[in-house]
DORO-94616 format. One record per residue (C-alpha): y, x, z; residue in three letters. Coordinates in steps of 0.5 Angstrom, whole numbers, plus 500, padded with zeros to 3 digits. Example, Ala and Ser with C-alpha at 12.3 -4.5 7.8 and 13.67 -1.06 7.14 Angstrom:
<atoms>
491525516ALA498527514SER
</atoms>
This chain:
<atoms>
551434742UNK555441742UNK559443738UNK558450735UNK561456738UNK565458733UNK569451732UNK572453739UNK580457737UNK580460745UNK572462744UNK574465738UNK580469739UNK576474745UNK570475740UNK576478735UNK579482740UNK572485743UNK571487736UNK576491736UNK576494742UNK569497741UNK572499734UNK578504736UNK573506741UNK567508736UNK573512733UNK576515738UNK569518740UNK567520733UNK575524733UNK573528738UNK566531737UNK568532730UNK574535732UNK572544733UNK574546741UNK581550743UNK579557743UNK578559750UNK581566750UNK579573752UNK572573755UNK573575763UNK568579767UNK564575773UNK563578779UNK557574781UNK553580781UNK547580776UNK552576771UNK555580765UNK562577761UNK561570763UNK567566761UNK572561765UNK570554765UNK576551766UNK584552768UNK581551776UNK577556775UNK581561771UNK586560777UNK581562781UNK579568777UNK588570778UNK588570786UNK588577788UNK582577792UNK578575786UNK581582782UNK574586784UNK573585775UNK575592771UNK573593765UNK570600767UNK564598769UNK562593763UNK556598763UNK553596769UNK549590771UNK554589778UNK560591779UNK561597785UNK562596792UNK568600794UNK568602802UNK572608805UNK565610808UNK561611801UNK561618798UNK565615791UNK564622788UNK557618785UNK561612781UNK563613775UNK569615774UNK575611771UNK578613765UNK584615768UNK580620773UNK577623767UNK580630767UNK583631760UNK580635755UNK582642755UNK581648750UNK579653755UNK571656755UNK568655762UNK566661764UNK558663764UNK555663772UNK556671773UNK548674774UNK547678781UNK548685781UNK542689782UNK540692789UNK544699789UNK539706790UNK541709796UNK546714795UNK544721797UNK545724804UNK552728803UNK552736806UNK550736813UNK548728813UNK540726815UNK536724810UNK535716811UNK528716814UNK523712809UNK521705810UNK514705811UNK510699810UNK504695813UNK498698812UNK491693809UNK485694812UNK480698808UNK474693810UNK470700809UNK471702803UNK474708805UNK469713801UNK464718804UNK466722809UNK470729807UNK468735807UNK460733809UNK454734807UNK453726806UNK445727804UNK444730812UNK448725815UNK445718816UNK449712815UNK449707821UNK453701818UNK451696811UNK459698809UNK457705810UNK463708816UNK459711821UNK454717821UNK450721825UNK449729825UNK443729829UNK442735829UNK450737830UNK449732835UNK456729831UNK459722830UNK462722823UNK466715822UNK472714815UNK477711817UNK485711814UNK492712817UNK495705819UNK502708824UNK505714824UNK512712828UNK510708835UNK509708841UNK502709842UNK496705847UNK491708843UNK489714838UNK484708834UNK482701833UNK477698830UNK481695823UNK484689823UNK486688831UNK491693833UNK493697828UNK500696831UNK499701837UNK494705834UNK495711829UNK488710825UNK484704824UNK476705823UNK473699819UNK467699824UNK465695830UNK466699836UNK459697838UNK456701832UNK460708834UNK458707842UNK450707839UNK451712835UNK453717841UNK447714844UNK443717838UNK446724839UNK445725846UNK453723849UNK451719856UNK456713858UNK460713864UNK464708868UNK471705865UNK478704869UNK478701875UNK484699877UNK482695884UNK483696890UNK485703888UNK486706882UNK480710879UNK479713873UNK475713867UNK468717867UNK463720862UNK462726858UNK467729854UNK468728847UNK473733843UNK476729837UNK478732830UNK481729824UNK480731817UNK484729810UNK486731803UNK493732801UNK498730795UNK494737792UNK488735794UNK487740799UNK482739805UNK486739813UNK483739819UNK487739826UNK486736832UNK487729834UNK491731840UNK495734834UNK497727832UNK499724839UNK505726843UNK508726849UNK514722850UNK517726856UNK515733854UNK515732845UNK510735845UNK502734843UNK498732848UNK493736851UNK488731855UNK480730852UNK477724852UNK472721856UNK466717853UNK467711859UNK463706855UNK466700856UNK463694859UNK459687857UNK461680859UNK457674857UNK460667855UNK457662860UNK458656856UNK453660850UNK450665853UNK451670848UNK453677851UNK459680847UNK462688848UNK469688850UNK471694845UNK470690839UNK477687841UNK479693839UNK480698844UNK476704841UNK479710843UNK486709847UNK491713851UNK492708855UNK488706860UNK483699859UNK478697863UNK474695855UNK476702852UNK470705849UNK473712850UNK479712855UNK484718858UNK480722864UNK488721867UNK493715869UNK496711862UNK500705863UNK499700858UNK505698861UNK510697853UNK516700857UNK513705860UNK508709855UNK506716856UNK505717847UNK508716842UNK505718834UNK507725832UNK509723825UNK511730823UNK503732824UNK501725820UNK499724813UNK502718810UNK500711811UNK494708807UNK490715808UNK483717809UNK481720814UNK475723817UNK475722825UNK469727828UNK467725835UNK463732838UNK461730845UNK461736850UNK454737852UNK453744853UNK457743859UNK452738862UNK446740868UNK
</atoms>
């Protein structure tokens, strides 16, 4: 039989020194969890985008931390989540600015921003100066809501539109229309449009369509002729005569009455014109793809002084329409104000007829 372990003195002696080994060890260990960990210092700033006041791990790091390329840190951005991306091509006047390019402050008052001035008035003509002329501004058009014509007997009249603009005088073989002051400072293709087409070349604008005022000189005995022709030759309008007078109350509220040559002058001579019109009709066509016929005067050309193959009443005379070559202008002198409202009288001359 063995004898027991603990009668063998080298067996023993080992068993003693491991004992002792694992008691300084224990020690040592319970020493250091024990013992509060070395203040790491001042918390430096990472530069890892998205991380904020993240300290230093160990002396590695933190050296790593000093070298130069790792100085994108300043204390100036702790109120962002990233710090900045400076490059020569950003517009650094959107960053925060450094403390140090702060402007200092000062006791000065910033001035008020300076309120603009009002627009001056003209200042009145000296002796022998012209009066600037007055900026005449565009005119609406009425949409036929221009009133009873003046001076007129409405109740011997008969309206021939649903916003009346247009009578007949049967008896006075007469055609009546309202219509209102849209140009007194143009050169002119036309005395009349219909309201809302070319106002800009036209003295008065009649709201009315033009095949309304061709019927009504149907109905009071005026027979149509033929419009311009321009090919192969030229050959002017035809029709009966229709003379044309205009009436319109003033400032007063005095009622004039003037010729309508009286407002159209002629642009070689400065003087009114002189020619009557003629009743030429204007003409037809037919939209092939809707069948629907349509008159061509309703574009506008109501009673010209350039010659237009559409013209209900055209010049019995050679008229460019040519821009740079118009024979009228308006004569403002003779022209109410802009907006006024006008009576315009069609009488067609038929005494004269065989």
């Amino acid at each position: 039989m063995k004898p027991p372990l603990s009668t063998k003195p080298g067996r023993c002696w080992w068993l003693a020194l491991m004992a002792v080994v694992l008691f300084v060890g224990c020690r040592q260990e319970a020493e250091q969890t024990t013992k509060p960990a070395p203040d790491p210092g001042p918390a430096e700033l990472s530069i890892t985008p998205g991380v904020e006041n993240a300290p230093a791990e160990s002396s590695e790091e933190q050296a790593h931390e000093d070298r130069p390329e790792a100085q994108e840190t300043r204390p100036w951005t702790d109120n962002l989540t990233a710090p900045p991306v400076f490059s020569e091509d950003l517009d650094k006047s959107t960053l925060p600015a450094r403390p140090e390019e702060t402007a200092p402050p000062t006791d000065e008052t910033p001035e008020p921003p300076k309120e603009p001035e009002p627009p001056k008035e003209p200042e009145p003509a000296g002796d022998g100066a012209e009066p600037a002329a007055p900026v005449e501004t565009e005119v609406k058009p009425a949409g036929g809501k221009l009133g009873p014509p003046l001076g007129e007997d409405v109740a011997k009249l008969v309206p021939l539109d649903p916003n009346p603009a247009v009578w007949i005088d049967k008896a006075a073989h007469r055609v009546v229309l309202t219509a209102q002051v849209c140009q007194r400072n143009a050169p002119l293709e036309m005395f009349a449009c219909t309201s809302g087409t070319k106002e800009h070349e036209a003295v008065v604008a009649v709201p009315a369509r033009a095949r309304t005022i061709h019927a009504a000189l149907l109905a009071v005995g005026a027979t149509p002729g033929k419009p311009v022709q321009f090919h192969p030759q030229y050959v002017a309008a035809t029709g009966d005569e229709v003379e044309i007078d205009v009436r319109w109350k003033d400032e007063n509220g005095k009622i004039h009455t003037a010729k309508a040559q009286e407002w159209i002058r002629d642009i070689q001579t400065k003087k009114a014109m002189t020619h009557n019109w003629v009743f030429g009709g204007s003409s037809f066509w037919t939209d092939e793809e809707s069948g629907r016929q349509y008159y061509s005067a309703d574009s506008g050309d109501l009673i010209c002084v350039s010659n237009f193959p559409s013209a209900m009443l055209d010049l019995p005379i050679e008229s460019t329409q040519s821009d740079s070559d118009l024979l009228f202008e308006a004569f403002t002198e003779n022209i109410p104000p802009l907006g006024t409202t006008v009576t315009v009288i069609l009488k067609p001359k038929l005494a004269d007829k065989k």
